[in-house]
C-alpha positions as CSV (number, residue, x, y, z in Angstrom):
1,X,-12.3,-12.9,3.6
2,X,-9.4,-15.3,3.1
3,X,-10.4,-18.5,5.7
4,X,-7.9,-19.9,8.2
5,X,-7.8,-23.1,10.2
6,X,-5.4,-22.6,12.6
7,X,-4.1,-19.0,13.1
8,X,-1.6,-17.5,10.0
9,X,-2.0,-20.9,8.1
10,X,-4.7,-19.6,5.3
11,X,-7.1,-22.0,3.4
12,X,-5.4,-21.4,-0.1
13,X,-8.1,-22.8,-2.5
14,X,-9.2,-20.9,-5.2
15,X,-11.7,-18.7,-4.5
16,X,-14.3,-17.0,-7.4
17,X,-13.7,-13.7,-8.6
18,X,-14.8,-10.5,-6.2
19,X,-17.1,-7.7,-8.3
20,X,-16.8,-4.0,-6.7
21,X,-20.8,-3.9,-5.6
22,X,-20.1,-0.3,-3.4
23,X,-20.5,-0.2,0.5
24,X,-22.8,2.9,1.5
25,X,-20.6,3.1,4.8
26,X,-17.8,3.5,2.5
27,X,-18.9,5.5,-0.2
28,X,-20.8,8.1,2.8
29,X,-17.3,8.4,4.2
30,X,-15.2,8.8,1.1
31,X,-18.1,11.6,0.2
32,X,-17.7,13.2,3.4
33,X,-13.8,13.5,3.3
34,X,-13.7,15.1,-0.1
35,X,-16.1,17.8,1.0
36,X,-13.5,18.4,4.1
37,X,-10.9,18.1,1.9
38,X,-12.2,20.5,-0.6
39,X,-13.7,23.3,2.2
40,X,-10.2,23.1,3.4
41,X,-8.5,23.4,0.2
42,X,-5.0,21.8,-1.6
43,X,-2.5,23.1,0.7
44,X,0.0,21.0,2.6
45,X,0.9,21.0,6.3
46,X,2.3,24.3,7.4
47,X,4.8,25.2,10.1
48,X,7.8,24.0,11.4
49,X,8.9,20.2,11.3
50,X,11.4,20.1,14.1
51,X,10.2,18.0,16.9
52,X,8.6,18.9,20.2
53,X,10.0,17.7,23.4
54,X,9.8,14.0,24.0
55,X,6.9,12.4,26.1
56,X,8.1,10.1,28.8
57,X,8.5,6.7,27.3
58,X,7.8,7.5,23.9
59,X,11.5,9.5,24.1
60,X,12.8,8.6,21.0
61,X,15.1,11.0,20.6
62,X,19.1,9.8,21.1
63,X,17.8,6.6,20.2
64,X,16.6,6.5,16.7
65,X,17.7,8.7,13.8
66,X,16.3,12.0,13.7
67,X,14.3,11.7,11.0
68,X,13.1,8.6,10.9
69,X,12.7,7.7,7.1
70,X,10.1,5.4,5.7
71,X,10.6,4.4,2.1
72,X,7.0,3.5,0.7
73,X,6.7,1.0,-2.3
74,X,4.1,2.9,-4.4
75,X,2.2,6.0,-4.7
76,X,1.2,7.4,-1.1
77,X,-2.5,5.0,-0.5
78,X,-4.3,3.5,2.2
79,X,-2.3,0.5,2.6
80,X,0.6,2.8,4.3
81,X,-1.3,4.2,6.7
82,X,0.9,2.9,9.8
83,X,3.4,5.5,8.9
84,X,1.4,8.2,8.3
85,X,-0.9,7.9,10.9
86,X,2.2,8.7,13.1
87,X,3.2,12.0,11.1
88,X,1.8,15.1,13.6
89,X,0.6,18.7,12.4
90,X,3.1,20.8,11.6
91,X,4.0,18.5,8.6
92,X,5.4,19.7,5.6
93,X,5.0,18.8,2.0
94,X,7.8,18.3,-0.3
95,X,6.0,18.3,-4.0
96,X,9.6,18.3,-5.9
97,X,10.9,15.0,-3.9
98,X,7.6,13.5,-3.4
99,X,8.1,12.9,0.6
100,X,6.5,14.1,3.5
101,X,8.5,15.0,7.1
102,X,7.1,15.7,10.3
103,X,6.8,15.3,14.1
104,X,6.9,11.6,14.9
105,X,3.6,11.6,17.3
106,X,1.8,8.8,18.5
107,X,-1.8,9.6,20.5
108,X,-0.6,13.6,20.0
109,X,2.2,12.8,21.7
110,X,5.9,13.7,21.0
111,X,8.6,11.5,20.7
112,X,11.1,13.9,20.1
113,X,12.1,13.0,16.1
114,X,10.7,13.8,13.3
115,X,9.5,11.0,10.7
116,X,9.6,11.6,6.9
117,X,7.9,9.4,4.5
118,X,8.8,9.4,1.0
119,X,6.5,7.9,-2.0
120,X,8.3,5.3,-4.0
121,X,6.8,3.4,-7.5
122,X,6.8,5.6,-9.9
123,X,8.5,8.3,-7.5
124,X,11.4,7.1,-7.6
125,X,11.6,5.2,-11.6
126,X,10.1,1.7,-9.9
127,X,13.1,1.2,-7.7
128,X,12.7,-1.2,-4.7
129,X,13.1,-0.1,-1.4
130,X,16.0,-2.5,-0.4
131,X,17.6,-1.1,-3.6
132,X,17.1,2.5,-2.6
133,X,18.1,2.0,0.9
134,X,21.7,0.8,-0.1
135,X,21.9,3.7,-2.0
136,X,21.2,6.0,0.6
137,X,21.8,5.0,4.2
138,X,19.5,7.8,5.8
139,X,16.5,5.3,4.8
140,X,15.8,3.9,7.8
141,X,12.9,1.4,6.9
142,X,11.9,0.1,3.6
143,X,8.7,-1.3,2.4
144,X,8.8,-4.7,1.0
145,X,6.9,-8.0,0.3
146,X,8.8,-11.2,1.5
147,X,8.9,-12.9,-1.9
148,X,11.0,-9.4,-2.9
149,X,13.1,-10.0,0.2
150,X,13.7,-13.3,-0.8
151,X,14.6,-12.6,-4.4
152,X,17.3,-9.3,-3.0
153,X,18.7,-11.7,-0.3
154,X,22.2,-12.4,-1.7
155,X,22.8,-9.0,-3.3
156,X,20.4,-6.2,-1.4
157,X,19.5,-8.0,2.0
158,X,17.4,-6.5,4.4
159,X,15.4,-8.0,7.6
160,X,11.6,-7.7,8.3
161,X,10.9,-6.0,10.9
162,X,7.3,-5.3,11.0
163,X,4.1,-6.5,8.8
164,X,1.3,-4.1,9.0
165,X,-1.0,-6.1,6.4
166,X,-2.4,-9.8,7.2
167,X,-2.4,-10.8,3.7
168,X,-1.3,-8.9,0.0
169,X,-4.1,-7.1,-1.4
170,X,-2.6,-7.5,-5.3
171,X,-5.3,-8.6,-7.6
172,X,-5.3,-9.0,-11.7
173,X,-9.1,-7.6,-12.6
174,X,-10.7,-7.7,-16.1
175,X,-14.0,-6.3,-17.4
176,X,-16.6,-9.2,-16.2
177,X,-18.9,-8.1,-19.2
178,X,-16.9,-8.6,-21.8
179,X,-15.3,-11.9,-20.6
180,X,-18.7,-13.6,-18.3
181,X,-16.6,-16.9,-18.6
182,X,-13.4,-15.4,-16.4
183,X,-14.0,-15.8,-12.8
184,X,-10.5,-17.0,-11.8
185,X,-6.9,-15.7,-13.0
186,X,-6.6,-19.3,-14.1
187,X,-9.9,-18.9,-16.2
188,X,-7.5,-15.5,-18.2
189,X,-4.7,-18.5,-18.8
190,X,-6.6,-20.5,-20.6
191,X,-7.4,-18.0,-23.3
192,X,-4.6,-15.5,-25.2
193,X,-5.8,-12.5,-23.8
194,X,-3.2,-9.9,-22.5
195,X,-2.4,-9.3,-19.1
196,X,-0.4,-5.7,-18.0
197,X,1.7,-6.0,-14.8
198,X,4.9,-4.1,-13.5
199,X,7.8,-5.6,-14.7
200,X,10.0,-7.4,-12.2
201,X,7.0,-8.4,-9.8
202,X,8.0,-11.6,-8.2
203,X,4.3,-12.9,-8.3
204,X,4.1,-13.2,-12.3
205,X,7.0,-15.1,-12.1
206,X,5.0,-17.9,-9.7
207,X,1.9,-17.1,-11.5
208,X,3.5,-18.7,-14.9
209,X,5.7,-20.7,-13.7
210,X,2.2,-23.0,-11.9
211,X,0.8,-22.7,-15.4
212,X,-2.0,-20.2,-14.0
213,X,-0.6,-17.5,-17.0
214,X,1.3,-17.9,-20.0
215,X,4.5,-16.4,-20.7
216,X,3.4,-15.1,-23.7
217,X,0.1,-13.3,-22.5
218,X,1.8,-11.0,-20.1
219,X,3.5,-8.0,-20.7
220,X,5.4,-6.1,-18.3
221,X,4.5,-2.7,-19.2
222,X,2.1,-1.6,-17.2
223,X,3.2,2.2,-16.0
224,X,0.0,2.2,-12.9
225,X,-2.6,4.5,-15.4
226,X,-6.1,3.2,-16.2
227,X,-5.7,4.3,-19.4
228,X,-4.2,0.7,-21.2
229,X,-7.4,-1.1,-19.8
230,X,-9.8,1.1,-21.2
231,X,-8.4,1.9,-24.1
232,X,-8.4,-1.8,-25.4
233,X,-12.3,-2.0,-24.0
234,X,-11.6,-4.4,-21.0
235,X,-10.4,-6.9,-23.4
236,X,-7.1,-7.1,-21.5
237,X,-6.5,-8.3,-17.6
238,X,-4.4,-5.3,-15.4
239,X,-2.7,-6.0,-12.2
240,X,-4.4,-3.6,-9.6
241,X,-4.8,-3.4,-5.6
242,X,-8.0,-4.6,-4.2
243,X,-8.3,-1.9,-2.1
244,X,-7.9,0.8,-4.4
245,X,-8.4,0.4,-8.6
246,X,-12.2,-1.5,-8.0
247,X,-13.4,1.3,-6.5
248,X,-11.2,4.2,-8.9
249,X,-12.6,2.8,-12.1
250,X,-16.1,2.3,-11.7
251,X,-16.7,5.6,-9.8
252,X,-13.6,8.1,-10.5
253,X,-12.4,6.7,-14.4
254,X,-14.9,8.5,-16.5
255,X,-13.9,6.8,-19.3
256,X,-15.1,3.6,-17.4
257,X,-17.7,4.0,-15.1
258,X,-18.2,0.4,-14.0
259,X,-17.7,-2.5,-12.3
260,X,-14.8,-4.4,-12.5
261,X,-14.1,-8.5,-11.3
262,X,-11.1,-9.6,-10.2
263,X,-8.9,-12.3,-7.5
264,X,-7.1,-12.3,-5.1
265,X,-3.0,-13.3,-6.2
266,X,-3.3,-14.7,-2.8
267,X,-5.9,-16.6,-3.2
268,X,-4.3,-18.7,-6.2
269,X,-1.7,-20.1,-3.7
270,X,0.5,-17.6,-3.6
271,X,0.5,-16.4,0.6
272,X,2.4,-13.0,0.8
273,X,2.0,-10.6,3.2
274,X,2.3,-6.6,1.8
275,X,4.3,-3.8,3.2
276,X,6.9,-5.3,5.5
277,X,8.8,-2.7,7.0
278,X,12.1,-3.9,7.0
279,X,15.6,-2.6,7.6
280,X,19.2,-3.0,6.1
281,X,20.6,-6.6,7.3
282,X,24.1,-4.6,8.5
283,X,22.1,-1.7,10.0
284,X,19.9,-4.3,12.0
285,X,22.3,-4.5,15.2
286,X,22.8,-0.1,15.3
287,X,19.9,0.0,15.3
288,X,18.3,-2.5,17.6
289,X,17.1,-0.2,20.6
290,X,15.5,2.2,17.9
291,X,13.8,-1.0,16.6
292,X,12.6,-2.0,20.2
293,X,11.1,1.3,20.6
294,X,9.4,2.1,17.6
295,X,8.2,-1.3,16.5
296,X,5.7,-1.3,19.1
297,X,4.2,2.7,18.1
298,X,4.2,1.4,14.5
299,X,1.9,-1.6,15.2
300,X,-0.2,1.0,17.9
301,X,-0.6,3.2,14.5
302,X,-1.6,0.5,12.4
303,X,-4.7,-0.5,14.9
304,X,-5.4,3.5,15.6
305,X,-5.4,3.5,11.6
306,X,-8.0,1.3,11.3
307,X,-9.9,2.8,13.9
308,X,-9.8,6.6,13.1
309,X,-8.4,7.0,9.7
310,X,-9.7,10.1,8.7
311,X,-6.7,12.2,9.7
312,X,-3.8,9.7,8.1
313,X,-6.3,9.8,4.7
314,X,-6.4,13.2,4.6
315,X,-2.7,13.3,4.5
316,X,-2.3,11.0,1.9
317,X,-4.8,12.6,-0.4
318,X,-2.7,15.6,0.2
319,X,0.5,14.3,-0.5
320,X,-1.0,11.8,-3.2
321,X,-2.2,14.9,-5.2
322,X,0.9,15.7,-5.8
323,X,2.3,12.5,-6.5
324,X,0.2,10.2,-8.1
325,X,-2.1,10.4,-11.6
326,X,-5.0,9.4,-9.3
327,X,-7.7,12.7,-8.4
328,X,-7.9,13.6,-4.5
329,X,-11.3,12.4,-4.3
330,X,-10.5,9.1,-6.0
331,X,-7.5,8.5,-3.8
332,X,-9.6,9.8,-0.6
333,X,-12.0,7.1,-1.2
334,X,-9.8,4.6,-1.8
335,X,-8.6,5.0,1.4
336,X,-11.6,4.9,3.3
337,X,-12.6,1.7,1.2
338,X,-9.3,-0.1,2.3
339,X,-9.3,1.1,5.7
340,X,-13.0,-0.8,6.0
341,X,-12.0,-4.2,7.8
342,X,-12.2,-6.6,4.8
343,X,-11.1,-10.2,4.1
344,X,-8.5,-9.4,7.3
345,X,-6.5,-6.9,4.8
346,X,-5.0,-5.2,7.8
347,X,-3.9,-6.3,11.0
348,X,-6.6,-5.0,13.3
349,X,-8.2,-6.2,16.9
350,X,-10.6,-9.3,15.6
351,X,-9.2,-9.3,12.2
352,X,-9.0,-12.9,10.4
353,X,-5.9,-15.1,10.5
């Protein structure tokens, strides 16, 4: 867990490298959603996707767009459960677009609009979100880190408006077998080894540029499949998510089948927080009563997230499989692994910072 003093000002010192050792509360409750998830088969949500009447105060209708669309920055996963936890049954599963679109519920309730959530990494050839949403203006939120709304400010702006996650759970891992010495991404700069990210990831650029990496060790190439890392035998470093790839390629990546070490980007000084919805700066004053609305159900998702996830999980595993290279039971316990309250990841009641 990342240590505070006093509240949202983190202890940034280096901290030693994390090895996946399992968590038999975790792995008992990835198990147990794959055998729901298989008894119950592959299909989507059936049914209609129009909303049902409002419910008192949650009456969104009139006030927000109808749908409400989330742009997600990767693959559907854990880390965007807020949003799903608010799509209601009658959902429907769009495999061709990669999106998802139904009632806008919060507690079972109706607000009266529909919500559609649509994957985005790969989905959508690696665009950003603040990119996407200029392209189409029916996006209503966008997910986003702050260093990329920094970086877009003077071309693509957009305005935070919401950060589900306490901290940024991107991590570089390596095979601790193979390299006993690494226990640090500083200890993978001092050597020549190679080290696969996305291209355009604001992060590298501070990584390198503070001497932790060198320029010529990393290569931008990395398209989000296991198979790079094990092909070369763990003798390269791969940009991951704590929260997901640990757990994926010691118990789902055949090929693998064992632990993996890794840190924290955060932890070498690099604070960011993960997911922040956020909105186009021009579209911030239309739609400020929408904003005053919802913000409040999306951090009351977040919280019921953490709480109950089993119903948001088993809608991304549903939408993931169709979506992401990942198998269901791989991405269903991923989930449950990140939704575990861990080094204050999420924002949850007595999380740290």
């Amino acid at each position: 867990m990342v240590g505070t003093g006093t509240r949202g000002r983190p202890d940034l010192r280096p901290r030693p490298a994390r090895r996946e050792r399992g968590n038999r509360k975790v792995t008992l409750l990835a198990a147990a959603l794959c055998l729901a998830l298989v008894a119950g088969g592959c299909g989507g949500g059936t049914g209609s996707a129009s909303a049902p009447p409002a419910s008192g105060s949650l009456d969104l209708k009139g006030v927000c767009p109808d749908p409400v669309v989330v742009q997600t920055s990767w693959f559907p996963q854990s880390e965007h459960g807020s949003v799903y936890q608010l799509v209601g049954p009658g959902y429907k599963i769009d495999a061709g677009h990669k999106r998802v679109t139904g009632p806008l519920l919060v507690r079972g309730r109706s607000t009266g609009v529909n919500i559609q959530v649509r994957a985005g990494g790969p989905a959508v050839g690696f665009q950003s979100s603040a990119a996407l949403m200029y392209q189409d203006p029916s996006i209503t939120l966008g997910m986003l880190n702050p260093d990329q709304i920094i970086q877009l400010s003077r071309t693509q702006p957009v305005v935070g408006v919401v950060a589900p996650l306490e901290l940024d759970p991107q991590i570089i891992l390596w095979d601790p077998a193979r390299h006993p010495d690494w226990h640090t991404i500083a200890d993978i700069g001092q050597t020549d080894a190679k080290v696969l990210y996305f291209q355009g990831n604001t992060y590298m650029d501070y990584l390198i540029g503070s001497g932790i990496l060198r320029r010529r060790q990393v290569d931008g190439s990395y398209d989000g499949s296991p198979s790079a890392f094990v092909a070369s035998g763990g003798r390269i470093a791969v940009q991951a998510y704590a929260t997901n790839e640990p757990y994926l390629y010691q118990h789902e990546v055949k090929a693998w089948g064992r632990p993996v070490a890794y840190q924290l980007v955060y932890d070498t000084g690099y604070p960011n927080y993960a997911n922040v919805l956020t909105v186009r700066a021009d579209k911030k004053p239309a739609l400020a009563a929408c904003l005053q609305r919802l913000v409040p159900l999306i951090q009351q998702a977040q919280a019921e997230f953490m709480a109950t996830p089993a119903t948001a999980i088993d809608l991304i595993v549903r939408e993931a499989t169709r979506s992401s290279p990942w198998t269901r039971c791989a991405i269903s316990a991923s989930s449950a692994t990140a939704a575990t309250p861990r080094w204050g990841t999420s924002t949850w009641p007595g999380s740290a910072g």
